[in-house]
Backbone as CSV, one residue per row, in Angstrom:
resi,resn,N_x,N_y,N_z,CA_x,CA_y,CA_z,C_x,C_y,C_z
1,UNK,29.116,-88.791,-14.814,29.723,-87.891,-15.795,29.974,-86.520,-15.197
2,UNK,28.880,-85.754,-14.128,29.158,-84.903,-13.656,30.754,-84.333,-12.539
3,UNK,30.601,-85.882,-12.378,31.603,-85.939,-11.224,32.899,-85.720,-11.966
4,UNK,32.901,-86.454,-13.161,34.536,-86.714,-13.405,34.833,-85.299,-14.304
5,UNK,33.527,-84.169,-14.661,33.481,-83.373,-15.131,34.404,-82.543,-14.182
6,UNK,33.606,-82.517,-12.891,34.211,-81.650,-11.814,35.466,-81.980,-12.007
7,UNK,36.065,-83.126,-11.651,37.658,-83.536,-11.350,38.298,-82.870,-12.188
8,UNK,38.188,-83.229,-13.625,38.701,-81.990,-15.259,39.137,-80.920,-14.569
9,UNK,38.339,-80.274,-14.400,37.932,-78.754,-14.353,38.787,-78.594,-13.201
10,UNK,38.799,-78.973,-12.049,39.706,-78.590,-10.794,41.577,-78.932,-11.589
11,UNK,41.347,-80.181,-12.083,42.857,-80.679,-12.611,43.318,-79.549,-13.551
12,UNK,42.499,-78.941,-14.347,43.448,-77.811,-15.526,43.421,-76.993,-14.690
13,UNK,42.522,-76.464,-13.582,42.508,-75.419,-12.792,44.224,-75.215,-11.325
14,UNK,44.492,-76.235,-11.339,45.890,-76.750,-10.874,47.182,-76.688,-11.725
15,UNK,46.764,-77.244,-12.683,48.026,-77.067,-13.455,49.302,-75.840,-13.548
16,UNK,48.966,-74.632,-13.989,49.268,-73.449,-13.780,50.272,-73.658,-12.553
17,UNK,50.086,-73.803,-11.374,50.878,-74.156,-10.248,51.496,-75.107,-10.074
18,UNK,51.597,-75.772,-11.152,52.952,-76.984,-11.140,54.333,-76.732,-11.137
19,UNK,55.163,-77.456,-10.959,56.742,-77.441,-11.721,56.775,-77.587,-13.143
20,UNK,58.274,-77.734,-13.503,58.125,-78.015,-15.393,57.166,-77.436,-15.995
21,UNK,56.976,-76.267,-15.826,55.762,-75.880,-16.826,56.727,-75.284,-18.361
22,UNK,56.134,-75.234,-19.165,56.719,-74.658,-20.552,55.833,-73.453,-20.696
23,UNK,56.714,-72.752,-21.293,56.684,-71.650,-21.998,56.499,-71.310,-23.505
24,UNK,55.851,-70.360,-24.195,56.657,-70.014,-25.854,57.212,-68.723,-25.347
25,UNK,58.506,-68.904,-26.150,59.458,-68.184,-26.248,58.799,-67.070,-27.381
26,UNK,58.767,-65.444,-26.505,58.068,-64.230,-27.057,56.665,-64.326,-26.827
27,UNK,56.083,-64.997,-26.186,54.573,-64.985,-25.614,53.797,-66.189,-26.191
28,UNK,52.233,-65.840,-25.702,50.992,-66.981,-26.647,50.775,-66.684,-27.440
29,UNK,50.974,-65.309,-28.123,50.363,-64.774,-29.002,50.901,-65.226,-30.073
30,UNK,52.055,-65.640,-29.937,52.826,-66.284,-31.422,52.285,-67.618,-31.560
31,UNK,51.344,-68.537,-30.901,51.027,-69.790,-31.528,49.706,-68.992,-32.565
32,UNK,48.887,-67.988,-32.144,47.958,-67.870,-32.964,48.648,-67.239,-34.145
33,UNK,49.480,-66.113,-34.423,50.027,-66.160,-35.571,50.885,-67.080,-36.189
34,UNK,51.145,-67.944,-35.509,52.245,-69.172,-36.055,51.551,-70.140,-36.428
35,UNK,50.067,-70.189,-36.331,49.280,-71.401,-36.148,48.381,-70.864,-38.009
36,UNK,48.241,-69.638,-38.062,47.618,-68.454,-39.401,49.002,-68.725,-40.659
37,UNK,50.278,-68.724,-40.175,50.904,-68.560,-41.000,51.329,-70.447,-41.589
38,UNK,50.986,-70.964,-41.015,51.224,-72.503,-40.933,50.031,-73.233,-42.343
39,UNK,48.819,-72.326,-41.747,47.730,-72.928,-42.030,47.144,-71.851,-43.895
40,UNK,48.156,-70.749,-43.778,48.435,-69.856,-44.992,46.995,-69.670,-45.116
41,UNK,46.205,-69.225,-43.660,44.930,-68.729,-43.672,44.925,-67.170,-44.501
42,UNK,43.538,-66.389,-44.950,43.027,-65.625,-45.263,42.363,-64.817,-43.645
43,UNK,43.270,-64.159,-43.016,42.623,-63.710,-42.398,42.112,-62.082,-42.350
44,UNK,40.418,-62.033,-41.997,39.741,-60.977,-42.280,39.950,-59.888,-40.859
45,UNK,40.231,-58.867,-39.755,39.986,-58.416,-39.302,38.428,-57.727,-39.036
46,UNK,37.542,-58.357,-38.542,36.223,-58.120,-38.401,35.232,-57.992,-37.417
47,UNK,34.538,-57.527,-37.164,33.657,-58.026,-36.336,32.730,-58.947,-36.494
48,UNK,31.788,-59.571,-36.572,30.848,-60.047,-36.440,29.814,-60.178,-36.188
49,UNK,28.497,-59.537,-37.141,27.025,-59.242,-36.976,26.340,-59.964,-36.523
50,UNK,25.873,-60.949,-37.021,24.765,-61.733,-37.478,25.286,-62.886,-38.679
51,UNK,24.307,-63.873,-37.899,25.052,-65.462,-38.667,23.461,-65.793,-39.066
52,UNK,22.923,-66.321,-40.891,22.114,-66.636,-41.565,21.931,-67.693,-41.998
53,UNK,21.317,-68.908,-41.911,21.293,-70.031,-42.998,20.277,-69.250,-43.723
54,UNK,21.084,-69.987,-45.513,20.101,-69.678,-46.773,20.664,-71.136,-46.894
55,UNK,19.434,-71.956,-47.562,19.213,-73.084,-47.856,18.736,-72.851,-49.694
56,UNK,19.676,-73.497,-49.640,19.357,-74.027,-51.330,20.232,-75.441,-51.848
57,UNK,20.299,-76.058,-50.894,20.335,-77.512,-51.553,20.348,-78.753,-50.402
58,UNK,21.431,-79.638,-50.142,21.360,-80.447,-49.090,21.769,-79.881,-47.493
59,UNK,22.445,-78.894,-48.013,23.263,-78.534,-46.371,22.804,-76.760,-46.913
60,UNK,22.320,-76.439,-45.454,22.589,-74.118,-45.828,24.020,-73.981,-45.859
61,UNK,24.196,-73.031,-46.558,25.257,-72.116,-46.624,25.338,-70.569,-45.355
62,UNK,25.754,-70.463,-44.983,25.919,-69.168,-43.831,25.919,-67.995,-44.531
63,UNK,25.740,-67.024,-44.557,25.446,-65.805,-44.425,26.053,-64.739,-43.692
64,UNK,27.140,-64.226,-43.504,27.632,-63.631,-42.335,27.307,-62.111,-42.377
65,UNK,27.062,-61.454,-41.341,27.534,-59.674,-42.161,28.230,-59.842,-40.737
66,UNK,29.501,-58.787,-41.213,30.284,-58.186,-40.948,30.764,-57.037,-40.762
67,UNK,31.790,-56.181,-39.728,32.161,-54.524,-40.245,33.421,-55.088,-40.058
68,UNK,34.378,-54.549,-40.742,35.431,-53.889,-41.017,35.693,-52.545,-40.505
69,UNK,37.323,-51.914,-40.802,37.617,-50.955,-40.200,36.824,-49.768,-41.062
70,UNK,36.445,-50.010,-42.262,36.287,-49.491,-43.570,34.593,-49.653,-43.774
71,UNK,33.961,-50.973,-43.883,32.719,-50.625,-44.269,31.941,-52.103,-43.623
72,UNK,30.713,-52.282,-44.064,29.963,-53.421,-43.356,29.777,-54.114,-44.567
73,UNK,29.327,-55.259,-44.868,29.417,-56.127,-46.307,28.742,-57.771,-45.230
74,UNK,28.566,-58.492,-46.270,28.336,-59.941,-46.255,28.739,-60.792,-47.194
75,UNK,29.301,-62.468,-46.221,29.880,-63.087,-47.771,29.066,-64.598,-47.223
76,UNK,28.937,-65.824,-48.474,28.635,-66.833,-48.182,29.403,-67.872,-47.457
77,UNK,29.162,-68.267,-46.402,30.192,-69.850,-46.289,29.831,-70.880,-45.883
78,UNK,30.473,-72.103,-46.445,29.566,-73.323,-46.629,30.217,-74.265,-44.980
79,UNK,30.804,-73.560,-44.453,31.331,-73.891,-43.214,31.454,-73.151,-42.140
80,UNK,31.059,-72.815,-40.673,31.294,-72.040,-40.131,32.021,-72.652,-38.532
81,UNK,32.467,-72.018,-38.215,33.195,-72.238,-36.461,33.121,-71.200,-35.983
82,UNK,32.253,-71.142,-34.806,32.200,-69.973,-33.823,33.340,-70.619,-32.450
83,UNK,34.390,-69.355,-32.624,35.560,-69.575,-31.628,35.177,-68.487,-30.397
84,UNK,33.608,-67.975,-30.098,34.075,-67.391,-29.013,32.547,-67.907,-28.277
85,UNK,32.667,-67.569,-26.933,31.495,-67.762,-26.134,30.364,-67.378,-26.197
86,UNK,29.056,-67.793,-25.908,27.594,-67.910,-26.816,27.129,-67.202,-25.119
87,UNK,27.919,-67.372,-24.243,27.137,-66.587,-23.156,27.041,-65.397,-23.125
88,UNK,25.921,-65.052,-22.392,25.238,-63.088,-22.333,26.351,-62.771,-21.919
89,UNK,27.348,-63.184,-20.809,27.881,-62.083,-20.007,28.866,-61.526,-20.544
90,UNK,29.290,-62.994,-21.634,30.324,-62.173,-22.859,30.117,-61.354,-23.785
91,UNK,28.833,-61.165,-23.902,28.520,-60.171,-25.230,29.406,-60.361,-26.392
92,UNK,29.576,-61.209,-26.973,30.140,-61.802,-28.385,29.830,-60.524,-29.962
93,UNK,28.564,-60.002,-29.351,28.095,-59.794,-30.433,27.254,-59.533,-31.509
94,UNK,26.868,-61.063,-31.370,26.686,-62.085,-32.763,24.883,-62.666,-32.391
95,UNK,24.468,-62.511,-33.707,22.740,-62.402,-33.732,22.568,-63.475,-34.588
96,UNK,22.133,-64.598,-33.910,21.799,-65.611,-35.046,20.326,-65.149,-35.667
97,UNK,20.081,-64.906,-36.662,18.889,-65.194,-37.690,18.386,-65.836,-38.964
98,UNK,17.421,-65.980,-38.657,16.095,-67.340,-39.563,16.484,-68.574,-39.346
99,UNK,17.275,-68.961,-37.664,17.095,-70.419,-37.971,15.921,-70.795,-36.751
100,UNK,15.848,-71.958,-37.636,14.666,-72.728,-37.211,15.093,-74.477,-36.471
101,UNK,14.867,-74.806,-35.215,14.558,-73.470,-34.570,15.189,-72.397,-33.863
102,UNK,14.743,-71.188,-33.048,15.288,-70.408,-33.134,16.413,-70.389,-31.814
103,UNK,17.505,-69.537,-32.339,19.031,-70.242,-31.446,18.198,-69.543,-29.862
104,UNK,18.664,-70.176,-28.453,18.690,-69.429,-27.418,20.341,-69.170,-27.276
105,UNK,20.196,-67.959,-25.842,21.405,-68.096,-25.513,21.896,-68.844,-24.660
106,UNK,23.068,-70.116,-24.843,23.585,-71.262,-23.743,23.581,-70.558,-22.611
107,UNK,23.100,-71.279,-21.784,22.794,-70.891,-20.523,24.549,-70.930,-19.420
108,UNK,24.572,-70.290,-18.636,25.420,-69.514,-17.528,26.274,-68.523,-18.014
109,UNK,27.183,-68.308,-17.212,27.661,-67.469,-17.351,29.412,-67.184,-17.171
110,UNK,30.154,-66.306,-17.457,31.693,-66.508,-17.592,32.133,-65.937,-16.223
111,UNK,32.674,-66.078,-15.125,33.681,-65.494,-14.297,34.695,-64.346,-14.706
112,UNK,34.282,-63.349,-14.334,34.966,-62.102,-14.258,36.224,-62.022,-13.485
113,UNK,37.494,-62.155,-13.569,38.346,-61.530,-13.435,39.637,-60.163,-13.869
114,UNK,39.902,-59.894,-12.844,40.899,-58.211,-12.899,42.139,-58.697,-13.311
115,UNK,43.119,-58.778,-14.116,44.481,-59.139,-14.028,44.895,-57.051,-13.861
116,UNK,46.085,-57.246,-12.363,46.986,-55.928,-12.770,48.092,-56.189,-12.731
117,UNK,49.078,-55.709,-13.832,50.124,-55.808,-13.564,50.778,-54.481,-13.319
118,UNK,52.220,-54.777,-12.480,52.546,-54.068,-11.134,54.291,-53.685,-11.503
119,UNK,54.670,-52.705,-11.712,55.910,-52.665,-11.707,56.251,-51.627,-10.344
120,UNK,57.224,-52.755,-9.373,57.398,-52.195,-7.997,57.939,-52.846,-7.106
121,UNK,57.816,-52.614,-6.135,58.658,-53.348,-5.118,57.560,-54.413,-4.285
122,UNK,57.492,-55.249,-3.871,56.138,-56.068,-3.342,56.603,-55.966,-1.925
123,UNK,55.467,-55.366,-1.303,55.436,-55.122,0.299,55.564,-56.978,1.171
124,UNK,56.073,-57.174,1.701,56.598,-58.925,2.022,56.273,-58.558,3.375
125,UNK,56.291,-57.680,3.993,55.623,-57.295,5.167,54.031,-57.706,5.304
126,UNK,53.515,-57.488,4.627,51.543,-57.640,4.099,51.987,-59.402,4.677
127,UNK,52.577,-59.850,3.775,52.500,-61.410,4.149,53.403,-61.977,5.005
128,UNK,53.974,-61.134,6.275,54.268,-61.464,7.308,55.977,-61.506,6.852
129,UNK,56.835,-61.316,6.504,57.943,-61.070,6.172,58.692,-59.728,6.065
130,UNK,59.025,-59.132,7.218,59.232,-57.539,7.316,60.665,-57.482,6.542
131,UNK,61.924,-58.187,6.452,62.638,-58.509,5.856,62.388,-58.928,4.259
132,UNK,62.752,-58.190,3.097,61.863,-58.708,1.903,63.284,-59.869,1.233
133,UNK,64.392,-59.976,1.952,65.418,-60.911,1.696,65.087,-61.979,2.004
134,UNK,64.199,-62.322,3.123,63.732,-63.869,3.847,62.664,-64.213,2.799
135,UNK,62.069,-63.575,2.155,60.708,-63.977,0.978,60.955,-64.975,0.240
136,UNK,60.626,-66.035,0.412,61.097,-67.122,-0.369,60.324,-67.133,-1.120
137,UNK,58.518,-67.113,-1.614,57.598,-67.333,-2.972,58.324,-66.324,-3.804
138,UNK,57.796,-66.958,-5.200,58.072,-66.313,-6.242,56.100,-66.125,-6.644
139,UNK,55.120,-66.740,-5.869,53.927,-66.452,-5.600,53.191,-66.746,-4.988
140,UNK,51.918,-66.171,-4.734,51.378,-66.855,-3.279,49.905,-66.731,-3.664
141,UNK,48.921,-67.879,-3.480,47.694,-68.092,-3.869,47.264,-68.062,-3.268
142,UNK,45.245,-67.552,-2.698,44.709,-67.472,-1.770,43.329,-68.434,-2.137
143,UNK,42.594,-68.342,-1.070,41.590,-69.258,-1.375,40.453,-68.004,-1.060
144,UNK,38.973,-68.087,-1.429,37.994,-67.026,-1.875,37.256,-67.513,-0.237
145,UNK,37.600,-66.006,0.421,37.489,-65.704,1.712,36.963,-64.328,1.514
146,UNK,35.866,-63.450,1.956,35.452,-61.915,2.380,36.832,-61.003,3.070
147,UNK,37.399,-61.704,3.747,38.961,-60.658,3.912,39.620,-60.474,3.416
148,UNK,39.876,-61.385,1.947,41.250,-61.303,1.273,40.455,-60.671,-0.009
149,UNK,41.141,-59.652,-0.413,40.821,-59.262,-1.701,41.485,-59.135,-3.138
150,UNK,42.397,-60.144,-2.924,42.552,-60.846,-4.627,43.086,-62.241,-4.089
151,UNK,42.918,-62.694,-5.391,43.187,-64.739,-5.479,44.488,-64.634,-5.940
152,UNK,45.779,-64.165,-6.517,47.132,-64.354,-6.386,47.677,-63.064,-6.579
153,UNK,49.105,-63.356,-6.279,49.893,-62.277,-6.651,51.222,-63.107,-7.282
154,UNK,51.724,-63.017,-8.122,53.034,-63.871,-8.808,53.810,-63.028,-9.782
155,UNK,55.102,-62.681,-9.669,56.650,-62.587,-10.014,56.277,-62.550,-11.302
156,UNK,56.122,-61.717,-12.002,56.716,-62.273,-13.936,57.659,-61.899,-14.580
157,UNK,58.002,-62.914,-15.217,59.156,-63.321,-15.903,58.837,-62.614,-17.440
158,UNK,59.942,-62.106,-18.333,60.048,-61.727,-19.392,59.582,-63.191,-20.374
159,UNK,59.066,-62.643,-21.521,58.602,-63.838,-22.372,59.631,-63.864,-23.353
160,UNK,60.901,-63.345,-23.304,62.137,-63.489,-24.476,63.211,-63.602,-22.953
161,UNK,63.232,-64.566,-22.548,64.517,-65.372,-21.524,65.935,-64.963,-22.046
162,UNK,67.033,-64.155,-22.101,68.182,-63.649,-22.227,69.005,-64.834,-21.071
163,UNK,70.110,-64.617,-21.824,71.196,-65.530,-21.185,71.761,-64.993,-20.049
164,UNK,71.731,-65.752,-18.866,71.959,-65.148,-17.693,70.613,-64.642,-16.943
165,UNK,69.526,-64.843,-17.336,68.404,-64.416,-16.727,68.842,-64.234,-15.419
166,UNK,67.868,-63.790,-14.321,67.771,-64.554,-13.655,66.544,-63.786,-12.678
167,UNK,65.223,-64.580,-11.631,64.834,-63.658,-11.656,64.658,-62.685,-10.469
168,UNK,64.052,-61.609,-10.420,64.030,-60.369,-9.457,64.049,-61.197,-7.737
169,UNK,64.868,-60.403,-7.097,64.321,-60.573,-5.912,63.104,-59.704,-5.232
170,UNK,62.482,-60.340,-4.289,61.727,-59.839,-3.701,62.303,-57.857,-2.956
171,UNK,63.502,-57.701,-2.809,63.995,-56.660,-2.327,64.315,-55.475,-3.665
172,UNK,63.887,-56.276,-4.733,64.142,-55.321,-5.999,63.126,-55.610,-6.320
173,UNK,62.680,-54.040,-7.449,61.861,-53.809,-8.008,61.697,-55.216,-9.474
174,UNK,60.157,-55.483,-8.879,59.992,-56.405,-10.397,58.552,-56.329,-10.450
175,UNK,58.133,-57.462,-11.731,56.641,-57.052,-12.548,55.869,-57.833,-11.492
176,UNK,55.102,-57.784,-11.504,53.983,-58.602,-10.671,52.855,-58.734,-10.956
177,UNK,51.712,-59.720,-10.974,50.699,-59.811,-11.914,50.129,-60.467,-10.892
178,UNK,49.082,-59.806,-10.391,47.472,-60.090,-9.411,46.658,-59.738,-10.130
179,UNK,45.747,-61.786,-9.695,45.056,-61.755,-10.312,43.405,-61.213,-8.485
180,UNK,42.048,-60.177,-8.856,41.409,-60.235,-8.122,39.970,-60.135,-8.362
181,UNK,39.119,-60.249,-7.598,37.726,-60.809,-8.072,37.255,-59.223,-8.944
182,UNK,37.751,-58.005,-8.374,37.554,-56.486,-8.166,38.548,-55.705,-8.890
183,UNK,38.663,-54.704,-9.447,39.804,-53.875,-9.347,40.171,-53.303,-8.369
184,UNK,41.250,-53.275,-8.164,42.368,-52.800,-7.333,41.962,-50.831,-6.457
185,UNK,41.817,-51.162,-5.733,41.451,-49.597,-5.157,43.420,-49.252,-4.647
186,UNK,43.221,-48.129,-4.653,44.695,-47.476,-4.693,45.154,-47.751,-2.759
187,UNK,44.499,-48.025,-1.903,44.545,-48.605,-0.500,44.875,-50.132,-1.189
188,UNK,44.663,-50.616,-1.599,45.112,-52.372,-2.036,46.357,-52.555,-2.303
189,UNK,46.958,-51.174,-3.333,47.913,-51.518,-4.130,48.924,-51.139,-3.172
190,UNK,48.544,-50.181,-2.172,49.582,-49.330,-1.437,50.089,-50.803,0.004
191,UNK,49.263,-51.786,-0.041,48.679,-52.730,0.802,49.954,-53.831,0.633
192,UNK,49.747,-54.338,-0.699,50.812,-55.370,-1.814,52.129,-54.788,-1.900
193,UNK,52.086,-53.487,-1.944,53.343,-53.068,-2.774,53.935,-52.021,-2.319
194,UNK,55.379,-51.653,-1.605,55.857,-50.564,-0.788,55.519,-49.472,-1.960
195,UNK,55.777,-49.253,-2.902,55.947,-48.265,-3.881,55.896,-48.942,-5.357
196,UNK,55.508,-48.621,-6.220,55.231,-48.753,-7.550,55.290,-48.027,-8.811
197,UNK,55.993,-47.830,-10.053,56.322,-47.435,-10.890,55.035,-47.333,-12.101
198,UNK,54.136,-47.974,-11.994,53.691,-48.359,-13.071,52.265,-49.164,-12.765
199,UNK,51.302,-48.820,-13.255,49.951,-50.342,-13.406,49.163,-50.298,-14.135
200,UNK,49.269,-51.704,-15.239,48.151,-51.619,-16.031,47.294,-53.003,-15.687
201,UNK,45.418,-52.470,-15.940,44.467,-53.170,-15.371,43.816,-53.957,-16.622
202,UNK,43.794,-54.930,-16.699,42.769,-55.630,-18.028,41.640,-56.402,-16.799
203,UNK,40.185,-56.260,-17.050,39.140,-57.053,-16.601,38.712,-57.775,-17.792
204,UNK,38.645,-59.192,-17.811,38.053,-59.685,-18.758,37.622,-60.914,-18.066
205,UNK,36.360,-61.866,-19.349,35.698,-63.143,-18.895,36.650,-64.030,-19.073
206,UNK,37.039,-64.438,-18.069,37.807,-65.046,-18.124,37.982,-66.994,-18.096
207,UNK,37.123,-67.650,-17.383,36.456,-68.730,-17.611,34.904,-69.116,-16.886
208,UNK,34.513,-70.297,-17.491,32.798,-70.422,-17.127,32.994,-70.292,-15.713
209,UNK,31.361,-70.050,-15.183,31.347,-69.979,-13.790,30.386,-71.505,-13.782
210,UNK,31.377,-72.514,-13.179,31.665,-74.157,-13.261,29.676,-74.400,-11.775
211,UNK,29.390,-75.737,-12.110,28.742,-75.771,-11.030,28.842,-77.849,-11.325
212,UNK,28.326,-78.173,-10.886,28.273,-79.986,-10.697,27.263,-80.445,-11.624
213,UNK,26.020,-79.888,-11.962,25.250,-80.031,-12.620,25.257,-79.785,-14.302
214,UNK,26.199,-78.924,-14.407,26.039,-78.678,-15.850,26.275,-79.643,-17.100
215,UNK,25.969,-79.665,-18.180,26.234,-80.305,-19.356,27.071,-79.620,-19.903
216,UNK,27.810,-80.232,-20.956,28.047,-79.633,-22.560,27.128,-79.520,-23.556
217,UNK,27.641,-78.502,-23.980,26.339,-77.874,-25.388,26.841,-78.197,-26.552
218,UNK,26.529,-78.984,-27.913,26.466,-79.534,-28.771,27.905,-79.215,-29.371
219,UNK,28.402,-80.051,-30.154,29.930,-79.116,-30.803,29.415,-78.906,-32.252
220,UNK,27.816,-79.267,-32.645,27.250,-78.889,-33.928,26.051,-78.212,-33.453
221,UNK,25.977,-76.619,-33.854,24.843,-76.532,-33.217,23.772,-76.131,-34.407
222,UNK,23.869,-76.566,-35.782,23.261,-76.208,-36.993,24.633,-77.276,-37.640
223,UNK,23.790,-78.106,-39.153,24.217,-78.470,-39.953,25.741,-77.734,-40.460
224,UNK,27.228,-78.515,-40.405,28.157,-77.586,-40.743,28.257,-75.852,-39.992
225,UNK,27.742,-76.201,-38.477,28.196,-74.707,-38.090,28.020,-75.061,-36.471
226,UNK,29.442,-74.765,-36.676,30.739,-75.850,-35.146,30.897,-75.048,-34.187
227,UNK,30.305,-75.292,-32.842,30.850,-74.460,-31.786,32.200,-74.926,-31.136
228,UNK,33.020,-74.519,-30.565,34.281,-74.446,-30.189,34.746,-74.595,-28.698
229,UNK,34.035,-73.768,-28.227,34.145,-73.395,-26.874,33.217,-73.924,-25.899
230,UNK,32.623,-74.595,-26.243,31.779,-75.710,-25.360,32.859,-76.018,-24.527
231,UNK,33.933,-76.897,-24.942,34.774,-77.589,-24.299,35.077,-76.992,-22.648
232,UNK,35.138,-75.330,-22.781,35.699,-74.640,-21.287,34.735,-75.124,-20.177
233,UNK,33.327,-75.906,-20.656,32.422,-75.959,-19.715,32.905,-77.152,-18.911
234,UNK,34.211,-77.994,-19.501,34.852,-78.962,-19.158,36.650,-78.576,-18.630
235,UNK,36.968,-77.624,-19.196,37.756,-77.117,-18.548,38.302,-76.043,-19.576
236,UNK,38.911,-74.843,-18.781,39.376,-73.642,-19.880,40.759,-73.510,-19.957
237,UNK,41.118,-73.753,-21.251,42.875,-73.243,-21.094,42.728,-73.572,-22.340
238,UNK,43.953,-73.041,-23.069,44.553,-73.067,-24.511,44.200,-74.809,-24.601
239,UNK,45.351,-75.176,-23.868,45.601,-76.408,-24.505,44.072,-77.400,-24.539
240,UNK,42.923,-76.718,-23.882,41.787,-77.330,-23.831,41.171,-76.896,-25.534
241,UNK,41.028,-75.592,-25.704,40.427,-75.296,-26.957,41.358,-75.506,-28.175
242,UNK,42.945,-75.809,-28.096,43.638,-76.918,-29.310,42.703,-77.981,-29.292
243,UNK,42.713,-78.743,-28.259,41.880,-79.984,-28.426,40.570,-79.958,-29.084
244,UNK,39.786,-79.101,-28.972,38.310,-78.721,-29.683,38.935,-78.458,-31.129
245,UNK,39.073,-77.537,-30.835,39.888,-77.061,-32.830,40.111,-77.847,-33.563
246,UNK,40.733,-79.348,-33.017,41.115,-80.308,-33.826,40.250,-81.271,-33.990
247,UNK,39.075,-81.220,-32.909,38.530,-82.744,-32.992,37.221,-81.848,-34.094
248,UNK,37.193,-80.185,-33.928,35.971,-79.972,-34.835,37.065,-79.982,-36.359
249,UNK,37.934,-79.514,-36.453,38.550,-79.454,-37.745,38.254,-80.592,-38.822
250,UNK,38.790,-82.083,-37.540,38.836,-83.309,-38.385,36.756,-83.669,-38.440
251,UNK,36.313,-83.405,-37.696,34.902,-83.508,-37.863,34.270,-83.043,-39.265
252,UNK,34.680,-81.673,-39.405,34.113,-80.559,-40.305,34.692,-81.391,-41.848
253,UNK,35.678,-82.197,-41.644,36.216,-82.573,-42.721,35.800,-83.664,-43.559
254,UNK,35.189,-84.764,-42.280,35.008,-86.033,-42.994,33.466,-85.923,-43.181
255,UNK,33.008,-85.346,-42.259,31.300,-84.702,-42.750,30.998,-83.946,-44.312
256,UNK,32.283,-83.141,-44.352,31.952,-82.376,-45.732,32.111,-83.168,-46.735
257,UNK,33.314,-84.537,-46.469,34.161,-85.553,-47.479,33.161,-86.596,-47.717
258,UNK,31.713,-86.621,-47.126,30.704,-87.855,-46.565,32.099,-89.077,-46.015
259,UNK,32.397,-88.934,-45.377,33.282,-89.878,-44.956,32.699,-90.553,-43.250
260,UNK,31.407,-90.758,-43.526,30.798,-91.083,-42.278,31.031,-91.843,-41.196
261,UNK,31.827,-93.140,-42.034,32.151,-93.993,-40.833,33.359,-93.333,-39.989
262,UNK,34.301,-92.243,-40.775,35.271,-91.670,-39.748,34.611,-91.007,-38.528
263,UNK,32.935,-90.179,-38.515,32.585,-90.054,-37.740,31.953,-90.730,-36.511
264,UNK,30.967,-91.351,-36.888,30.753,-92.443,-35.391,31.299,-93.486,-35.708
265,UNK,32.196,-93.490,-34.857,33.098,-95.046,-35.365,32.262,-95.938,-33.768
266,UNK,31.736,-97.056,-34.318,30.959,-98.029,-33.352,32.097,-98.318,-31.852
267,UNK,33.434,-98.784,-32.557,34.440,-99.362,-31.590,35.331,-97.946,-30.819
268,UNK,34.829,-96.929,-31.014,35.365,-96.008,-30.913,36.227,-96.179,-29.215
269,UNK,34.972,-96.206,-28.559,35.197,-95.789,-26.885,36.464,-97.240,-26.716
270,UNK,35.812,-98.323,-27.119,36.937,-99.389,-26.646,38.140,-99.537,-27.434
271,UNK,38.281,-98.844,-28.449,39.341,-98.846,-28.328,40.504,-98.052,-27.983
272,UNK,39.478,-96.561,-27.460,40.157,-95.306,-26.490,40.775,-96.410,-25.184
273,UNK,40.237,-96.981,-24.781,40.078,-97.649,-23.351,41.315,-99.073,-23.573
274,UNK,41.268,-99.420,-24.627,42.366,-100.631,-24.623,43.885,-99.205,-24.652
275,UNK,43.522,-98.727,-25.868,44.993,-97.593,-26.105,45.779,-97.588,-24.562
276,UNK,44.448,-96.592,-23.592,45.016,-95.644,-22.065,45.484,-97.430,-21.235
């Protein structure tokens, strides 16, 4: 299981660098509002305190407190999904109390990466091309070596495609987005890039830090209260946590419906295995 864990995890970790890749047209950010307006959710802008079971009948009810932009408050819910990471290094937050027993925090930790993006001319010289007309990548990936100090540098493209696109050459100024273990010291950038207009830096956790040994952590980790993000410990990308979303959605559903046999279905695996 470990093994074919690894394979996952390297395969979504590839993907990204394929051909045919798709796009949404105007960014990602429109599946999560397109996904709110679909689903004609109630959504709260909040943070997130502290998560409570109060028990008063067959299943607890949750407890949340919350702040707002405005004030701090608490409400009941008889369902919960935690959509973000339970590891320290993310600092989530979020304080589980009175359950029994008492929550730890899932063990490892998230990989830190720098994304900067770069409006400028990209030095093609650095990567052996003194001519920036002969530059044939539109990006170039490195492998985690003590001399090299970031893991890519790649061309970006506008997320609203106009007719006639087409995109920058290497001899004209365009966006550029390196990704590196560090932020960028102003000798790096001067390193990548003849001259530059512009740079903005986001550091964030960006996925687990993977090893051969690890497990997955429960996708119930309390009666009716669904973790989500387990799944990245198997591999991280959108289209990995759609897949969680849905398999806890339809879970959360037939559990609440007592619809039990939809949950462990006996023939389950064989008939995954006749389907593939």
């Amino acid at each position: 299981m470990c093994v074919m864990c690894v394979c996952v995890k390297g395969a979504v970790s590839l993907a990204g660098a394929q051909n045919n890749l798709w796009a949404v047209e105007g960014g990602n950010k429109l599946v999560c509002s397109g996904l709110l307006k679909t689903a004609n959710a109630n959504l709260l802008q909040a943070q997130v305190n502290s998560i409570s079971p109060l028990y008063s009948g067959e299943a607890p009810q949750y407890q949340l407190s919350f702040t707002t932009a405005s004030e701090t408050k608490s409400e009941l819910y008889d369902i919960v999904v935690l959509a973000t990471p339970l590891q320290a290094s993310v600092r989530s937050g979020v304080q589980f109390q009175g359950f029994t027993p008492p929550f730890d925090e899932l063990p490892g930790n998230y990989h830190s990466t720098v994304a900067t993006i770069v409006h400028g001319y990209l030095n093609t010289s650095f990567f052996g091309f003194p001519d920036p007309r002969l530059f044939p990548f539109a990006s170039v990936l490195t492998t985690e070596t003590l001399d090299v100090f970031f893991n890519s540098v790649a061309s970006v493209c506008p997320v609203n495609i106009s007719t006639g696109f087409r995109r920058k050459q290497p001899q004209e100024a365009g966006v550029y987005k390196v990704f590196s273990p560090q932020p960028l010291v102003k000798a790096q950038l001067k390193a990548l890039f003849r001259s530059y207009y512009s740079v903005q830096v986001t550091e964030w956790q960006a996925y687990p830090c993977y090893g051969s040994s690890q497990g997955l952590p429960p996708v119930e980790l309390h009666p009716n209260l669904y973790y989500l993000n387990g799944i990245e410990l198997a591999g991280s990308a959108m289209e990995m946590s759609s897949v969680a979303a849905k398999n806890i959605a339809l879970l959360a559903y037939h559990r609440w419906n007592r619809q039990t046999d939809m949950v462990d279905q006996k023939d389950l695996m064989h008939r995954i295995k006749t389907e593939l």
